[in-house]
N, CA, C and O atoms as a Tinker XYZ file with bonds, in Angstrom:
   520  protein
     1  N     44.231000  146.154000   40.638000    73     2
     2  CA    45.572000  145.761000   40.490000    64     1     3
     3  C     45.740000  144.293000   40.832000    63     2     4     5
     4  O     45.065000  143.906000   41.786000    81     3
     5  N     46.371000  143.571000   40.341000    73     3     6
     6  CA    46.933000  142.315000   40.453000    64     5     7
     7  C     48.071000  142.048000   41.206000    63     6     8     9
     8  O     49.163000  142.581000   41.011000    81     7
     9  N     47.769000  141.055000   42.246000    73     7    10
    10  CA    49.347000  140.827000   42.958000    64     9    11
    11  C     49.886000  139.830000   42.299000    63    10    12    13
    12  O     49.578000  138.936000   41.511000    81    11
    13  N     51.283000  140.499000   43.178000    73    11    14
    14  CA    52.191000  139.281000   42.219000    64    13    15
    15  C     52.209000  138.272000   43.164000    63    14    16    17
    16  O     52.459000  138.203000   44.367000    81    15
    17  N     51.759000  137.238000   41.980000    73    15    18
    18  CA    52.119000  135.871000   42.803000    64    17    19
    19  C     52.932000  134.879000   42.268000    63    18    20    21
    20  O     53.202000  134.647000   41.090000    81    19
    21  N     53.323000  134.266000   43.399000    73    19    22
    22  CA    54.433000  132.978000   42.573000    64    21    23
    23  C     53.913000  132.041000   42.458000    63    22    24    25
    24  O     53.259000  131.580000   43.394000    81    23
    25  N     54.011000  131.421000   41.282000    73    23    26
    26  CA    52.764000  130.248000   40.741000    64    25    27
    27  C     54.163000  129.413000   41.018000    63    26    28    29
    28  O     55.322000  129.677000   40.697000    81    27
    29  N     53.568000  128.253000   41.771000    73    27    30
    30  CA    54.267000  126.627000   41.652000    64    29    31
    31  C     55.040000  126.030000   40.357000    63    30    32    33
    32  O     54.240000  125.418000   39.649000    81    31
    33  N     56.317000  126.027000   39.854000    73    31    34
    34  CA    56.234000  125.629000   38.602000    64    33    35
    35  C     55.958000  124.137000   38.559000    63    34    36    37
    36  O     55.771000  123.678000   39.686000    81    35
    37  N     55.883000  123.284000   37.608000    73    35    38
    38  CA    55.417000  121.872000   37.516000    64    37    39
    39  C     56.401000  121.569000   37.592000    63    38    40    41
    40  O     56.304000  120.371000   37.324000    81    39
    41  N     57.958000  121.862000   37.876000    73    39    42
    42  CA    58.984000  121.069000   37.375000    64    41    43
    43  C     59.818000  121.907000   39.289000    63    42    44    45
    44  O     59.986000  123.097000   39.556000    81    43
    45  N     60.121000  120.685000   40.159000    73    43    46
    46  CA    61.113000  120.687000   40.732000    64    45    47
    47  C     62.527000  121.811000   40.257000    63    46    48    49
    48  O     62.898000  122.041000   39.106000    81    47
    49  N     63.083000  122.344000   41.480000    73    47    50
    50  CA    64.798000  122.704000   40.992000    64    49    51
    51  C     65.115000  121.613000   40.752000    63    50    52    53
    52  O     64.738000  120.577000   41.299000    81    51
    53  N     66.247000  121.839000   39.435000    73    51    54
    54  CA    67.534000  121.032000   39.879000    64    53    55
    55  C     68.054000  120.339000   40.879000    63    54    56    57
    56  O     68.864000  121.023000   41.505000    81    55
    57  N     67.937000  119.355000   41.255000    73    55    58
    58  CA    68.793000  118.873000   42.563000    64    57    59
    59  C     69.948000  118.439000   41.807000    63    58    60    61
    60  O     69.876000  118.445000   40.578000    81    59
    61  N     71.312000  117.956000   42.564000    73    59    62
    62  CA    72.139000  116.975000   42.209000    64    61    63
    63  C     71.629000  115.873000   42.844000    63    62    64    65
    64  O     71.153000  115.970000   43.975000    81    63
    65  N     71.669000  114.960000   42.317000    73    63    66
    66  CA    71.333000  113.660000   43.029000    64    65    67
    67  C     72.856000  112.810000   42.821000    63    66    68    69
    68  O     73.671000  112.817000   41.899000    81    67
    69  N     72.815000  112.207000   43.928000    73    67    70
    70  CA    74.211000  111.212000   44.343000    64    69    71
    71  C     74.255000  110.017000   43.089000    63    70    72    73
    72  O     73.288000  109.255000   43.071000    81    71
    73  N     74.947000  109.887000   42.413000    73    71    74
    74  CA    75.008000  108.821000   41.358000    64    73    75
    75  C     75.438000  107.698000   42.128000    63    74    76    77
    76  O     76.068000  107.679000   43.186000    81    75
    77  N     74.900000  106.559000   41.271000    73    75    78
    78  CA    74.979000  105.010000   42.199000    64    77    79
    79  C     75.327000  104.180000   41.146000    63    78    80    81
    80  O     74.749000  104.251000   40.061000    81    79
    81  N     76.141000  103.472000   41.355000    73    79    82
    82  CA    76.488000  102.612000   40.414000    64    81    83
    83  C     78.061000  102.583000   40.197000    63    82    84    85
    84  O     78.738000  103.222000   41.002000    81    83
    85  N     78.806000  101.775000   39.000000    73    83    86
    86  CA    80.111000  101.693000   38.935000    64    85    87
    87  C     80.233000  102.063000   37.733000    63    86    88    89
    88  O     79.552000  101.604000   36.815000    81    87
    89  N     81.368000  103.182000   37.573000    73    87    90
    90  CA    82.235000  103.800000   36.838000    64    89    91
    91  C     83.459000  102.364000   35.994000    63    90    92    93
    92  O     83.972000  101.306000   36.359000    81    91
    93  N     83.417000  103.329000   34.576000    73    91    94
    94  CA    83.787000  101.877000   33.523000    64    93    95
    95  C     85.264000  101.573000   34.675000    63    94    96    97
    96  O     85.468000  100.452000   35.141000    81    95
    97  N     86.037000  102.600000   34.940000    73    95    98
    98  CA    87.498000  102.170000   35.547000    64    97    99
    99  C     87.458000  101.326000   36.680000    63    98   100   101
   100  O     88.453000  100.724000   37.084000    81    99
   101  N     85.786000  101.229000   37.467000    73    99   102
   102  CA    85.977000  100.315000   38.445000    64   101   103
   103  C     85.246000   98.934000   37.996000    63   102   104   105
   104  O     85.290000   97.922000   38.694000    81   103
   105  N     84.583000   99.009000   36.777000    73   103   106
   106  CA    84.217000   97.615000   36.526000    64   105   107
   107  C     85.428000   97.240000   36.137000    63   106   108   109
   108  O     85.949000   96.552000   37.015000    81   107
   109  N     86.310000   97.433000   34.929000    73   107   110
   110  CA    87.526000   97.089000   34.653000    64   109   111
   111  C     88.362000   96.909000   35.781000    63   110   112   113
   112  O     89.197000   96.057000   35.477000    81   111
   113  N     88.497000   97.224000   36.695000    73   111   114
   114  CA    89.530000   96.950000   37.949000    64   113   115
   115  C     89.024000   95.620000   38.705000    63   114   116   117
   116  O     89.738000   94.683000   39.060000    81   115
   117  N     87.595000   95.752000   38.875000    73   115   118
   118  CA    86.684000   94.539000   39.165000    64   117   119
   119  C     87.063000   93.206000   38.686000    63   118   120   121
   120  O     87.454000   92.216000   39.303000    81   119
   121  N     86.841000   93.433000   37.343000    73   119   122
   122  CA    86.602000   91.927000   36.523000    64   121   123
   123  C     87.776000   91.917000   36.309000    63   122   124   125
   124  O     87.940000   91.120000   35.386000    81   123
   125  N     89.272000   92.575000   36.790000    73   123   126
   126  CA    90.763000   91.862000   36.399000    64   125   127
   127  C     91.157000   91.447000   37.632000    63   126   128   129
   128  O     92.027000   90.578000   37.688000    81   127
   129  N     90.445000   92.132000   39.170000    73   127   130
   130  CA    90.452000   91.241000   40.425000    64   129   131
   131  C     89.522000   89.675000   40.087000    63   130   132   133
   132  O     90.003000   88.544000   40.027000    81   131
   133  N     88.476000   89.974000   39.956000    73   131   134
   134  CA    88.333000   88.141000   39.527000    64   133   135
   135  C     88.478000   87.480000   38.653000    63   134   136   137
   136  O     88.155000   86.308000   38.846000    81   135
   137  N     88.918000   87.773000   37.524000    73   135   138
   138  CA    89.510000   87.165000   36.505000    64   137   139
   139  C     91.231000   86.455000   37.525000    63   138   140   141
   140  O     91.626000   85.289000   37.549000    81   139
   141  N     91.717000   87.393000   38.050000    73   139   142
   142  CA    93.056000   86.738000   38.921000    64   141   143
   143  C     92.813000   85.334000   39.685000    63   142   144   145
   144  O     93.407000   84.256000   39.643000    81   143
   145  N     91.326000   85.951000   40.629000    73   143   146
   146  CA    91.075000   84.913000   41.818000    64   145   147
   147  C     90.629000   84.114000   40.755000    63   146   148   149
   148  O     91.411000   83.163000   40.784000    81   147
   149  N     89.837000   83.929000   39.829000    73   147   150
   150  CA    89.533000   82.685000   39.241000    64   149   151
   151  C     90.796000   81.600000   38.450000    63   150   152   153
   152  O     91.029000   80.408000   38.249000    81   151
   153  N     91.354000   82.943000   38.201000    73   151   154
   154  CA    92.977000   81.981000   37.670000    64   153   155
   155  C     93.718000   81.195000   38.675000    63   154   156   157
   156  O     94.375000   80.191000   38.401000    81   155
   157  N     93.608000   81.600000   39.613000    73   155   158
   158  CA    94.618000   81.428000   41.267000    64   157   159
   159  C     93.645000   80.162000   41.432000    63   158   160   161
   160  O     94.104000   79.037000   41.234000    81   159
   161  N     92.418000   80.326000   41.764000    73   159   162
   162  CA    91.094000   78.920000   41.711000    64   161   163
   163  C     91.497000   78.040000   40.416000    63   162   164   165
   164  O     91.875000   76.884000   40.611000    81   163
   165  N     91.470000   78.245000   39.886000    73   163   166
   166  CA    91.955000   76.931000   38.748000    64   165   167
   167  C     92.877000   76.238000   38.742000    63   166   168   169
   168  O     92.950000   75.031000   38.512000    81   167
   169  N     93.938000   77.248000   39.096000    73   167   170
   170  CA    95.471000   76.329000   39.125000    64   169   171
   171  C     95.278000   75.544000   40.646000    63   170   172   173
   172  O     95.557000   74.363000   40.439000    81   171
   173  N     95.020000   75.679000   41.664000    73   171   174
   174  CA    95.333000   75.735000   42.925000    64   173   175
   175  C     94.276000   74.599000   43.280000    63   174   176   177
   176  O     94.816000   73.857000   44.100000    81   175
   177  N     93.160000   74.224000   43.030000    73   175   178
   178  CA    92.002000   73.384000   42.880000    64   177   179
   179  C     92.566000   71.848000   42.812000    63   178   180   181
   180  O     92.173000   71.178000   43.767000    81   179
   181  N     93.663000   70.930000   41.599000    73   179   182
   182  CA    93.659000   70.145000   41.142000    64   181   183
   183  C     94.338000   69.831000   42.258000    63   182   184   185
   184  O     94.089000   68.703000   42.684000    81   183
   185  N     95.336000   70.643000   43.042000    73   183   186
   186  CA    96.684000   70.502000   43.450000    64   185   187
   187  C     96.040000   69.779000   44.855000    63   186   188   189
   188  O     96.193000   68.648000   45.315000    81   187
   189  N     95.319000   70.847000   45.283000    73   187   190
   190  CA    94.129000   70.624000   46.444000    64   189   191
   191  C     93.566000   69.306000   46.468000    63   190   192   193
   192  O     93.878000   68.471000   47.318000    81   191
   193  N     92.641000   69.084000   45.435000    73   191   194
   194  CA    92.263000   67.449000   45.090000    64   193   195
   195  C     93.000000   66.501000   45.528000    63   194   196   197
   196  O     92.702000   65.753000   46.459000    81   195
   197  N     94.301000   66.470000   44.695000    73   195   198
   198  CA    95.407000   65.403000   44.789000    64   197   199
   199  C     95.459000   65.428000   46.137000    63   198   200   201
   200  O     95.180000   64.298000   46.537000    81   199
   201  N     95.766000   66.451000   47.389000    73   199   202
   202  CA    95.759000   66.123000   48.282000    64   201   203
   203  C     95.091000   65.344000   49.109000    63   202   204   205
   204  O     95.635000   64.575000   49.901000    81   203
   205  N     93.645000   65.520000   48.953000    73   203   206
   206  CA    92.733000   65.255000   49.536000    64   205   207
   207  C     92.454000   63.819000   49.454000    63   206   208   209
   208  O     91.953000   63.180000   50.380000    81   207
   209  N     92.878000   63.206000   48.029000    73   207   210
   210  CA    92.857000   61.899000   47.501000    64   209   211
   211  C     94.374000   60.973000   48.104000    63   210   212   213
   212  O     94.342000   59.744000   48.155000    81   211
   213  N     95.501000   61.684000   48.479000    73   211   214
   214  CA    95.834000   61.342000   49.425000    64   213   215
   215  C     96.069000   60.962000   50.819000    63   214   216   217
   216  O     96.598000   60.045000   51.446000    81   215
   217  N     95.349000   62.237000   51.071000    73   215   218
   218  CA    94.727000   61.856000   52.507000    64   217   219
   219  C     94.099000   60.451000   52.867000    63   218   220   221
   220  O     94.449000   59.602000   53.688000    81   219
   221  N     92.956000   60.503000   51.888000    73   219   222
   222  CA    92.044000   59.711000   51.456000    64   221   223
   223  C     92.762000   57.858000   51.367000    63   222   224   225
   224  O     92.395000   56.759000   51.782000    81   223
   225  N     93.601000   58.246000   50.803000    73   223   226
   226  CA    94.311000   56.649000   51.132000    64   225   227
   227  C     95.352000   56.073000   51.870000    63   226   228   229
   228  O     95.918000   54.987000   51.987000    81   227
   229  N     95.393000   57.248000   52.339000    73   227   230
   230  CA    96.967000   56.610000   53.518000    64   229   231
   231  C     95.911000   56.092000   54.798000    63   230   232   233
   232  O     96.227000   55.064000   55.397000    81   231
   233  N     94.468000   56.939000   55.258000    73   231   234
   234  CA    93.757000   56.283000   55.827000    64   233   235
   235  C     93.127000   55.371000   55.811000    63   234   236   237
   236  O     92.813000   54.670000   56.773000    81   235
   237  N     92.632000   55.146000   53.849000    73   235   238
   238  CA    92.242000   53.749000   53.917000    64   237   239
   239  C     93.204000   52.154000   54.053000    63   238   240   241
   240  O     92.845000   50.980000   54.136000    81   239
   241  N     94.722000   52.917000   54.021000    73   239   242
   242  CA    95.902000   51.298000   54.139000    64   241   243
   243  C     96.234000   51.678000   55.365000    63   242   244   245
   244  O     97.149000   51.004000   55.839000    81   243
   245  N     95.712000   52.730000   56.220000    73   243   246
   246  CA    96.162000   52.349000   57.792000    64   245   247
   247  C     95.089000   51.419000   58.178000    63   246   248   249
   248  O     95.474000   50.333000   58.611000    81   247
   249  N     93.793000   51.628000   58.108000    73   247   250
   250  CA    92.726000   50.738000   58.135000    64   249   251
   251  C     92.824000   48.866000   57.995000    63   250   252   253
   252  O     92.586000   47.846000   58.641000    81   251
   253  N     93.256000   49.249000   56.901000    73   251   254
   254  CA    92.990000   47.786000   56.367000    64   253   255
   255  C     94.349000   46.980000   57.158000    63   254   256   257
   256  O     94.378000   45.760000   57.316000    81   255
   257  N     95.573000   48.032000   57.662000    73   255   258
   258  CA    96.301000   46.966000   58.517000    64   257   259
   259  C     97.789000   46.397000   57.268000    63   258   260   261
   260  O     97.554000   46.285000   56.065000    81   259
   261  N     98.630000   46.227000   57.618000    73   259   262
   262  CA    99.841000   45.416000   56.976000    64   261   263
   263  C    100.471000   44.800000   57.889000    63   262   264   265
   264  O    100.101000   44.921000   59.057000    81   263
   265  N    101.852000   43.791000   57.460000    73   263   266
   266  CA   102.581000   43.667000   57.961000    64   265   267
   267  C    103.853000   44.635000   58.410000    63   266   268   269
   268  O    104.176000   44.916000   59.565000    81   267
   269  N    104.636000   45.168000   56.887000    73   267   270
   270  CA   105.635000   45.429000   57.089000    64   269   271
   271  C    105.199000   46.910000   56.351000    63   270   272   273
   272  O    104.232000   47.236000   55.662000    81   271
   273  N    106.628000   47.773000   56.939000    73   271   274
   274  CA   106.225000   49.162000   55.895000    64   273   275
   275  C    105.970000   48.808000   54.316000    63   274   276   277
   276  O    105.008000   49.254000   53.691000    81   275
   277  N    106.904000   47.997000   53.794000    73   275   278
   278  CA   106.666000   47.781000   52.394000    64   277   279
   279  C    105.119000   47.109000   51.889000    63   278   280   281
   280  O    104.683000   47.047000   50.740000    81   279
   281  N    104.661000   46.776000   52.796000    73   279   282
   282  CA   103.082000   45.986000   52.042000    64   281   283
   283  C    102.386000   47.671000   52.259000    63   282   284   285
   284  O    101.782000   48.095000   51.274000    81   283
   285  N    102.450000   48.477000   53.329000    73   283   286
   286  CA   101.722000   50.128000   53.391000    64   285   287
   287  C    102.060000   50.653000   51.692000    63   286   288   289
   288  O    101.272000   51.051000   50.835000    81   287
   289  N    103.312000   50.494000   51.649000    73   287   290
   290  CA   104.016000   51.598000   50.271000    64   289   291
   291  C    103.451000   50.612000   48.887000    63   290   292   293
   292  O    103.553000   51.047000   47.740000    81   291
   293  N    102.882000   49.307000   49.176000    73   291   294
   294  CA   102.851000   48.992000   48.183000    64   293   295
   295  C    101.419000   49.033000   47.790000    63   294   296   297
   296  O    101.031000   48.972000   46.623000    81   295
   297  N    100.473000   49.168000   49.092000    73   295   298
   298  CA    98.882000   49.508000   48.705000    64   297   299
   299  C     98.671000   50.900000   48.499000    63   298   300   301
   300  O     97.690000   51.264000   47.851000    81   299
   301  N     99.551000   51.798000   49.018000    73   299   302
   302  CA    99.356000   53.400000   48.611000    64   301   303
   303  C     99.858000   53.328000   47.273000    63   302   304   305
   304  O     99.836000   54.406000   46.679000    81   303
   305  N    100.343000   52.263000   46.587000    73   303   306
   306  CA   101.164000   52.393000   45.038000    64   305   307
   307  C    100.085000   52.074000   44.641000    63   306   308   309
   308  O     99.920000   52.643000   43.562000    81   307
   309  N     98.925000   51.261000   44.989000    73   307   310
   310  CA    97.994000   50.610000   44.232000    64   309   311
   311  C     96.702000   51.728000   44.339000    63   310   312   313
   312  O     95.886000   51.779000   43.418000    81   311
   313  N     96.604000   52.451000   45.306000    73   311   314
   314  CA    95.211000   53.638000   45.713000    64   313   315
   315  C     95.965000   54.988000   44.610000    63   314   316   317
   316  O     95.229000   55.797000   44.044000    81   315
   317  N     97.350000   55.021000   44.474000    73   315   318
   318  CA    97.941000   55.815000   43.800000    64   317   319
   319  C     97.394000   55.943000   41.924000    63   318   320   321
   320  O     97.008000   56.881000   41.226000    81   319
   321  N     97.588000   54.719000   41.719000    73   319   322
   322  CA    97.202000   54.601000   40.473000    64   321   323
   323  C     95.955000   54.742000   39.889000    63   322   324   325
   324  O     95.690000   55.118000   38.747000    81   323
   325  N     95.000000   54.306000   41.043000    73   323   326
   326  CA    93.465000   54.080000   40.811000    64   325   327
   327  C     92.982000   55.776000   40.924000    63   326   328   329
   328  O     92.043000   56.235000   40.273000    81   327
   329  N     93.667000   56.427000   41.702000    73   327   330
   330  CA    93.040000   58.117000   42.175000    64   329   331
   331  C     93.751000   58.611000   41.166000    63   330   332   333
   332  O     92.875000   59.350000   40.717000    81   331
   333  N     94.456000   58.739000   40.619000    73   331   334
   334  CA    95.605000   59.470000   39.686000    64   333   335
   335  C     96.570000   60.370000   40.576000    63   334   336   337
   336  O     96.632000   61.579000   40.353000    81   335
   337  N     97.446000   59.681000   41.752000    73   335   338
   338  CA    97.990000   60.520000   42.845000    64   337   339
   339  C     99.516000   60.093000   42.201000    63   338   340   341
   340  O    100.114000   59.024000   42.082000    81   339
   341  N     99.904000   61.912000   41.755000    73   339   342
   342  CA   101.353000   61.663000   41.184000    64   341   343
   343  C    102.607000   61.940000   42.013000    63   342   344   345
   344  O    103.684000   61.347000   42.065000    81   343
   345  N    102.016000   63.308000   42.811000    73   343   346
   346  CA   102.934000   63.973000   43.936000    64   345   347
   347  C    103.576000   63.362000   44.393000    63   346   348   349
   348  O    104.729000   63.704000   44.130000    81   347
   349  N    103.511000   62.260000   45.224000    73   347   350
   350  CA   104.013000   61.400000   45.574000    64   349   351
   351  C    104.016000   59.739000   45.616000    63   350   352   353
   352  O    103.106000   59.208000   44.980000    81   351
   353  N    104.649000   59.152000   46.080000    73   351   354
   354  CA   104.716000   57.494000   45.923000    64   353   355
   355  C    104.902000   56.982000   46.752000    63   354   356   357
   356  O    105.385000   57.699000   47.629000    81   355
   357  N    104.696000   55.378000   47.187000    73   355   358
   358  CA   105.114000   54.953000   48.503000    64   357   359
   359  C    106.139000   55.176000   48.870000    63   358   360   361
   360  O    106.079000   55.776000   49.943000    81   359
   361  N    107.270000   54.981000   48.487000    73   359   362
   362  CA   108.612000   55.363000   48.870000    64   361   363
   363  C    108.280000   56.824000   49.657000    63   362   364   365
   364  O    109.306000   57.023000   50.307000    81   363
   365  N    107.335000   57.960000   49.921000    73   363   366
   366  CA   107.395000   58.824000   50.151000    64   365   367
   367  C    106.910000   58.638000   51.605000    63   366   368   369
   368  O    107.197000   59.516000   52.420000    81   367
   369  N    106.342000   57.780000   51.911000    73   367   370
   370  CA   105.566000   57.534000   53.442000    64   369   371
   371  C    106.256000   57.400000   54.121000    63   370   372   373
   372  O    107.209000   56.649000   53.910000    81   371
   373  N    106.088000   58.112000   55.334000    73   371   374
   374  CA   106.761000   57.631000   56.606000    64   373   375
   375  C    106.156000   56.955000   57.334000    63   374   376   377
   376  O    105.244000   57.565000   57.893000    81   375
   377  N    106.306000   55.339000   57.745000    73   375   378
   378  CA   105.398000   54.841000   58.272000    64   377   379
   379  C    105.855000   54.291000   59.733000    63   378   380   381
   380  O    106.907000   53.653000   59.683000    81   379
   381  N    105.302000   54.405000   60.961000    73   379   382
   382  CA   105.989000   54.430000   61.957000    64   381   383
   383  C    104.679000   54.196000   62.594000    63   382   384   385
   384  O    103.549000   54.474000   62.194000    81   383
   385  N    105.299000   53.320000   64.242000    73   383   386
   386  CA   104.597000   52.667000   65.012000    64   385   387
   387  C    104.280000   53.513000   66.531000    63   386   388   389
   388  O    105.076000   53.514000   67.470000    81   387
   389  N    103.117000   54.125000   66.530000    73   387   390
   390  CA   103.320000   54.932000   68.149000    64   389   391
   391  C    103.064000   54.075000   69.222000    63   390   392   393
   392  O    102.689000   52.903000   69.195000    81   391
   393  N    103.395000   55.045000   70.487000    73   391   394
   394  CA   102.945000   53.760000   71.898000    64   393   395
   395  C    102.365000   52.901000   72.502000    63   394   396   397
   396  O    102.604000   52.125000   73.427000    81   395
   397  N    100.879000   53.347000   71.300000    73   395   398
   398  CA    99.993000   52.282000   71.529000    64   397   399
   399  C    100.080000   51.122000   70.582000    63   398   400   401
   400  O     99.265000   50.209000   70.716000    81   399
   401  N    100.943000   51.070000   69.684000    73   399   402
   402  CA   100.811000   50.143000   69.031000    64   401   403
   403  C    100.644000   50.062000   67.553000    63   402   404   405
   404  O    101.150000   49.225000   66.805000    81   403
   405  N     99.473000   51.543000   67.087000    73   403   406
   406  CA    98.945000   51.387000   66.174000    64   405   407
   407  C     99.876000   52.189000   65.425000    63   406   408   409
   408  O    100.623000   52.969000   66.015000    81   407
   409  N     99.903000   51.986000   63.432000    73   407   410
   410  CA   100.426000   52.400000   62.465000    64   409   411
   411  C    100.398000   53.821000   62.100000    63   410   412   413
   412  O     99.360000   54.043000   61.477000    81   411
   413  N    101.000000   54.697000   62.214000    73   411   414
   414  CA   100.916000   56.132000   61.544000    64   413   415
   415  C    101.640000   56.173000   60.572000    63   414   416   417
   416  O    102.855000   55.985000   60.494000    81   415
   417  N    100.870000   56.431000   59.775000    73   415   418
   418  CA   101.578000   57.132000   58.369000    64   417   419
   419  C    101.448000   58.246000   57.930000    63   418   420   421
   420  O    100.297000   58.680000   57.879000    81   419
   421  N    102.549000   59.096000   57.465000    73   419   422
   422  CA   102.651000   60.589000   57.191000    64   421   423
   423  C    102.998000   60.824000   56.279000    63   422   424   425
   424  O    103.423000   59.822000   55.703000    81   423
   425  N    103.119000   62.138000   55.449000    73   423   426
   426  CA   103.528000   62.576000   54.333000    64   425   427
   427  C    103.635000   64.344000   54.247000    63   426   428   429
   428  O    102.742000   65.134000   54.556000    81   427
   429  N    104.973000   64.661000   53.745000    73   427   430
   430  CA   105.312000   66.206000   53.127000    64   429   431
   431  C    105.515000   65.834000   52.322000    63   430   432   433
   432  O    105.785000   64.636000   52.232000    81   431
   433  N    105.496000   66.827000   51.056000    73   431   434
   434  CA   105.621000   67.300000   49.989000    64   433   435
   435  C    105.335000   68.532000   49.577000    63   434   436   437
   436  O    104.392000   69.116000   50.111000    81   435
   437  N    106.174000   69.234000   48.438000    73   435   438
   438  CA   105.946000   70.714000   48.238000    64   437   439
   439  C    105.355000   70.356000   46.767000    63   438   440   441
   440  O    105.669000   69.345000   46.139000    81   439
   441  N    104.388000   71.418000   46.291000    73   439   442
   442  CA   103.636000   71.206000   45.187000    64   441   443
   443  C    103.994000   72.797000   44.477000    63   442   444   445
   444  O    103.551000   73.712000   45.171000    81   443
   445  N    104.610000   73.177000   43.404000    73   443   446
   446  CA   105.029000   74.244000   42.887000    64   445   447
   447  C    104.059000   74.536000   41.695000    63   446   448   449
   448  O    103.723000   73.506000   41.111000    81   447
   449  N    103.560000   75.622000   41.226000    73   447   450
   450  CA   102.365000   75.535000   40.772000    64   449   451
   451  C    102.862000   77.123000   39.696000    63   450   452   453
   452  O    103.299000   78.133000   40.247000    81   451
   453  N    102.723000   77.049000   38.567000    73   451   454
   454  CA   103.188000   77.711000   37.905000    64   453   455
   455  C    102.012000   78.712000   37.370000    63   454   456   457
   456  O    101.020000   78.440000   36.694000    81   455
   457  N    102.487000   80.046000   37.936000    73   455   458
   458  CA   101.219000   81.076000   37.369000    64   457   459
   459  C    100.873000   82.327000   36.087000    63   458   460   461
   460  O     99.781000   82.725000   35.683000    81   459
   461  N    101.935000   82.631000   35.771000    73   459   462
   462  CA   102.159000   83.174000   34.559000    64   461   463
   463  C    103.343000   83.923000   34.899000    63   462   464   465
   464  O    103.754000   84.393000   35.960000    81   463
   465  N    103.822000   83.908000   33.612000    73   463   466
   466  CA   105.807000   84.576000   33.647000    64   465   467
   467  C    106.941000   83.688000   34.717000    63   466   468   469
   468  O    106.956000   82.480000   34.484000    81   467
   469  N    107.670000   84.056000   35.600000    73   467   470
   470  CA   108.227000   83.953000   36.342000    64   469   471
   471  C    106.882000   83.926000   37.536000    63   470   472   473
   472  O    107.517000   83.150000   38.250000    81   471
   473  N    106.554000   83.977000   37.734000    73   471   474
   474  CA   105.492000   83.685000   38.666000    64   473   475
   475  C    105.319000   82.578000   39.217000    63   474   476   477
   476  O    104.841000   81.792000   38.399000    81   475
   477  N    105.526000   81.966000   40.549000    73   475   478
   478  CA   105.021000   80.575000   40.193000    64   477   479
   479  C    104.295000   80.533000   42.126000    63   478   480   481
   480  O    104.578000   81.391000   42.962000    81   479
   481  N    103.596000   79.611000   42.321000    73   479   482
   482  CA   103.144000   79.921000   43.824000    64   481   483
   483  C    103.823000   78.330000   44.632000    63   482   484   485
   484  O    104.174000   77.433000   43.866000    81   483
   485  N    103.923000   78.165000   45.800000    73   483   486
   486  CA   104.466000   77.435000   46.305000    64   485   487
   487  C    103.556000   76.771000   47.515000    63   486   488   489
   488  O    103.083000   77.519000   48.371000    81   487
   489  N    103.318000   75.316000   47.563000    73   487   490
   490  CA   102.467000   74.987000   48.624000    64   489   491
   491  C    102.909000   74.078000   48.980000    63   490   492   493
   492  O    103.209000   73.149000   48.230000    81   491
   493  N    103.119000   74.074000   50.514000    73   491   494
   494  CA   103.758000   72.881000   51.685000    64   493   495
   495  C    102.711000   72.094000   52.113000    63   494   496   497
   496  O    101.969000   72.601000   52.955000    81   495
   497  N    102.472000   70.972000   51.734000    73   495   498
   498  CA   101.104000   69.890000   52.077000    64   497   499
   499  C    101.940000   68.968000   52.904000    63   498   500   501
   500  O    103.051000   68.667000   52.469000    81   499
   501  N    101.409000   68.341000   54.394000    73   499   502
   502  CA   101.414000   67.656000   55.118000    64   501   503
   503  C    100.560000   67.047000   55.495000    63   502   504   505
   504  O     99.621000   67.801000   55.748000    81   503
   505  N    100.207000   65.488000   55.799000    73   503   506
   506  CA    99.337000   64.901000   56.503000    64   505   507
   507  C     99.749000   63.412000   57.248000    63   506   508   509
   508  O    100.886000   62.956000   57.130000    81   507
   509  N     99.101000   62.988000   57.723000    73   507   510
   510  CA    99.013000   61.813000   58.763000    64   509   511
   511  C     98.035000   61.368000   59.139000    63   510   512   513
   512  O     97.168000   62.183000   59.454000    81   511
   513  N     97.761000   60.089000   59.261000    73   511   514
   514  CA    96.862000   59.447000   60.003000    64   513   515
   515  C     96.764000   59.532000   61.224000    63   514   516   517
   516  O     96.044000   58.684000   61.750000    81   515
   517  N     97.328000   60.402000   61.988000    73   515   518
   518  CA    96.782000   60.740000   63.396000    64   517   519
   519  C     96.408000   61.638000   64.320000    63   518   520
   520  O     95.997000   61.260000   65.418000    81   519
């Protein structure tokens, strides 16, 4: 007589195995989150610049020294033109003398930045030389 035996089959059960990876509804949810942040990065970038290029020259005409506020407003008119700085103009500086002596110059301005529809985003930029 022959026993019964259980021969090994070559083939594993079934397992479920845990799937890995992203489902089409979360790539699509994905790429319309950075498609946004890259839109929000584009608009928001130039605005940024301009600032920075302001910064950039109210320190270089505190540097170099004036007489009167109007010779400050009239070399930030001249760093204005050369950077392409529209936001603002000399007339916009506040230029004022602290205790020690030396020149501070400051600047606000709001930069409104238009994002699609009625949408628009709003940014309060301030700086100073001190």
């Amino acid at each position: 007589m022959t026993a019964n035996r259980i021969v090994p089959s070559a083939f594993p059960p079934a397992r479920r195995r845990a799937q890995r990876g992203l489902s089409l509804i979360g790539l699509l949810f994905g790429g319309a989150v950075i498609a946004l942040l890259a839109l929000l990065v584009m608009k928001v970038l130039p605005s940024a610049l301009e600032y920075n290029a302001i910064r950039s020259a109210i320190t270089k005409i505190a540097t170099e020294g004036g007489t009167s506020a109007r010779d400050y407003q009239v070399a930030f008119d001249r760093h204005a033109a050369i950077d392409d700085i529209t936001a603002i103009s000399g007339k916009d500086l506040v230029i004022e003398k602290n205790a020690g002596g030396q020149t501070v110059i400051s600047f606000e301005y709001e930069k409104r930045i238009a994002l699609f529809g009625p949408a628009s985003l709003v940014i309060e930029y301030r700086g100073s030389t001190q």
